[in-house]
Structures are given as structure tokens and as C-alpha cells.
N, C-alpha and C positions, 0 to 999 in steps of 0.2 A: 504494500500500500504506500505510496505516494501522497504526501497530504500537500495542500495548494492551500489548504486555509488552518488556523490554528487550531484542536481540541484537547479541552479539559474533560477532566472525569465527569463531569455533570452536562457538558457539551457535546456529545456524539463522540469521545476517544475510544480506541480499541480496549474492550477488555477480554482479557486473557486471561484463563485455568493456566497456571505454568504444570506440566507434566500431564493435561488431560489427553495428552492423543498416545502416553500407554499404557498398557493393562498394568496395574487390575483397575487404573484410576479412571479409566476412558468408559470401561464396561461399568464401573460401578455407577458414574453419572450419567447413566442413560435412561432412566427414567424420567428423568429431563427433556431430552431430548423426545420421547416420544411424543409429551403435549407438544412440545415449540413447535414441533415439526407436522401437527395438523393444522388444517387450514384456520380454526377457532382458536388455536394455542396465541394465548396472549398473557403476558407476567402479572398483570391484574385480575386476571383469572383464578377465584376462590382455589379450582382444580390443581394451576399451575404452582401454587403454594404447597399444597399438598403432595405433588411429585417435586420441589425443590426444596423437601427435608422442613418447611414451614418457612422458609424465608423471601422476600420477594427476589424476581431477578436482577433488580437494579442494588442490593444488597448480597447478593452471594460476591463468598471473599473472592478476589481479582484481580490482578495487576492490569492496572488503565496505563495505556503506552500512551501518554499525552504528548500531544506535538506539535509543531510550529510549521509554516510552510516550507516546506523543500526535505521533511525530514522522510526515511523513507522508510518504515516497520514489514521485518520480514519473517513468517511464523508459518509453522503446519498445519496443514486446512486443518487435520484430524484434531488439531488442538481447539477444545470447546472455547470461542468466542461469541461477542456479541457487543452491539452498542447502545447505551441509552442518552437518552436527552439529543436525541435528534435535529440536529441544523437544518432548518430549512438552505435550499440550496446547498448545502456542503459540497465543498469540489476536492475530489481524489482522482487518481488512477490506480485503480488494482488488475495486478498482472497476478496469471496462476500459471505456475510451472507443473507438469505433469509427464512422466514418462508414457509412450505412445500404448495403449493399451496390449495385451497379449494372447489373456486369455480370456475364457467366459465370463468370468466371476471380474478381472477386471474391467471386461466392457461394462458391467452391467454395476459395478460400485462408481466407474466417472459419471455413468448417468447419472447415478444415484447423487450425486455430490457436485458435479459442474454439467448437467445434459446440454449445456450450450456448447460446450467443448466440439459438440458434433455438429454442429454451426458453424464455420470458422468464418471470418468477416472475408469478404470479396477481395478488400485488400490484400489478405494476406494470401488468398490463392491465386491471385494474379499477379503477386509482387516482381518487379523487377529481376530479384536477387535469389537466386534456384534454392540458397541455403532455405529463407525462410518459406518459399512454395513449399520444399520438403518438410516443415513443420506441420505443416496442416493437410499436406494429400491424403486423397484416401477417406480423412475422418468424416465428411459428408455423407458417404457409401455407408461407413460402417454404423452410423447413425437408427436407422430401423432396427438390426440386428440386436445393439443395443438397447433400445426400449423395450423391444418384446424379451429379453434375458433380464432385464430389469424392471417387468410385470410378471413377469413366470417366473422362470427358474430362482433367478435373485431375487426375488419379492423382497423389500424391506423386513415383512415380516419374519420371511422365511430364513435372514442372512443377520439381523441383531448381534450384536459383541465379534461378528467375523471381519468386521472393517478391515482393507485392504491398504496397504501402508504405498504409494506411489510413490517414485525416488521426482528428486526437485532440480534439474538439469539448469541451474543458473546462470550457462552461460551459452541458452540459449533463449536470448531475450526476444518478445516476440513484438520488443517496442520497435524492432526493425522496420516497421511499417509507416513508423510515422514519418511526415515528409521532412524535406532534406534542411529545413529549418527548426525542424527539433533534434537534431543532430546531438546538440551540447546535451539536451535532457536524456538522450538514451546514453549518452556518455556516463552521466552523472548517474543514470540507474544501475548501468554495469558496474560502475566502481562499488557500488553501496553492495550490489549481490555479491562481489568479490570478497569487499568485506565481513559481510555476514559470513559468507564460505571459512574463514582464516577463525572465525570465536568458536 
């Protein structure tokens, strides 16, 4: 995530479980997850108190990565986040790194977890530069396969605490796309993945 504008803990900043994306901490807080992740799950929700150990979601303990414009926060999807006190207008850019899927169960957990993934914008299947085309060929096609593995076979229901750990390829940024005067900013997003890579 790329932030363009400032947030605080009470302002729309990233908060973070530090260690929720592994077991036993990721399985244990999933009941959690199961209201947030229906269409009705809202943290005002008498229910959602109830599957979050009695506490609201703007109150479960958190590391808030608060930040200022140009900062760049880089964390694992499977790490349970979330934001409150919502900015209107708030501007970011969030990039998601993902290894090209392989097998069943992985087609069928990026649905689960990014199904745009099998979207890829036009941009980048017509880019210029064959490195980043080869980013995204392909994943359009495998698109259907994908949903229907991820209404059957993978059901959410049926795959719960089997969550699939994707590797995060940093240095393949897919800000390549943007035009030749954003240059400096994908400059500046590389370094920041590089760094992250070195802690």
C-alpha cells in the first residue's frame, strides 16, 4: 500500500494482527472472519461481537501502521487486517504480488482472496514490454476454471483453516504499467519492496 494522503489510527490507517497469517493464530481467529466475510457482517453487529471474543472491531488489539504521504506499508494478504474511521476520498495505491497459480486448490484460494486477479487490466496485457504481458497471460482463460473450483470443489466452506500461503515475487512490480511519467514512483516503489525484502 502506497498512501498519497496521511492516516491515523482513528482515520482509515492499516491495522494489523502481527503473526495472524500462521497457524494456530490465523485458524484460531477465524471465526471472525466468517461474519466479516458475509454480505450482512458489519462490526456493529450485536453477532459480530459475539464471534470477536465480545469486543468491537475497531477495539481488537492491532498494530495501526499510521502514515504520511509517500510512505509505503508492505504485509501478507493472509495477515488478518482491516480499517476503520474511513476517509472519505482517501487516495492509495495497493499492488498485490502473487505467485502464478499451479494447482487446483491454488486456482481456487486467489479466487477466493483476489478473483480480480483473473481480470488483469488491458494495460497490462497489451503493454509494451513482453516482461510485464508475461505477468498476466493466460490468467483471463484461467478465470472460469477458477470460479467453478472455487464454488465446488474449494467451497469456502469446504477448505476453512486450509488457507494456501502464495510466495510475494517483489521484484516483479506490476507498476510497470504506468506511463513513462510515473517513472520516478515505480522507482521509488521498487526500492521500498527491496527494502522490505533485506528486514
Amino acid at each position: 500500500m502506497l498512501y498519497l494522503q496521511p492516516t491515523r489510527r482513528s482515520s482509515g490507517a492499516l491495522r494489523l494482527i502481527p503473526g495472524s497469517h500462521r497457524s494456530p493464530l490465523h485458524e484460531q481467529l477465524l471465526p471472525m472472519v466468517r461474519l466479516h466475510s458475509t454480505p450482512d457482517g458489519h462490526t456493529a453487529h450485536p453477532r459480530w461481537q459475539e464471534q470477536t471474543f465480545g469486543v468491537r472491531g475497531d477495539c481488537i488489539p492491532a498494530y495501526a501502521a499510521e502514515s504520511l504521504p509517500g510512505d509505503l506499508v508492505i504485509f501478507h494478504q493472509a495477515c488478518y487486517h482491516s480499517v476503520y474511521g474511513h476517509q472519505q476520498g482517501r487516495s492509495y495505491i495497493a499492488c498485490k504480488f502473487a505467485e502464478r497459480p499451479r494447482t487446483d486448490f491454488e486456482l481456487a484460494s486467489l479466487w477466493h482472496t483476489s478473483d480480480y486477479s483473473y481480470r488483469p487490466h488491458e494495460r497490462f496485457e497489451r503493454h509494451e514490454d513482453a516482461a510485464v504481458r508475461r505477468m498476466v497471460v493466460g490468467l483471463r482463460a484461467l478465470g472460469p476454471q477458477a470460479e467453478a473450483l472455487a464454488t465446488g470443489e474449494f467451497a469456502l466452506s469446504k477448505i476453512r483453516g486450509q488457507r494456501v500461503v502464495l510466495s510475494c515475487p517483489l521484484l516483479s512490480c506490476p507498476t510497470a504499467a504506468l506511463s513513462s511519467d510515473h517513472r520516478d514512483l515505480r522507482a521509488q516503489i521498487a526500492e521500498g519492496g527491496e527494502a522490505a525484502a533485506r528486514l
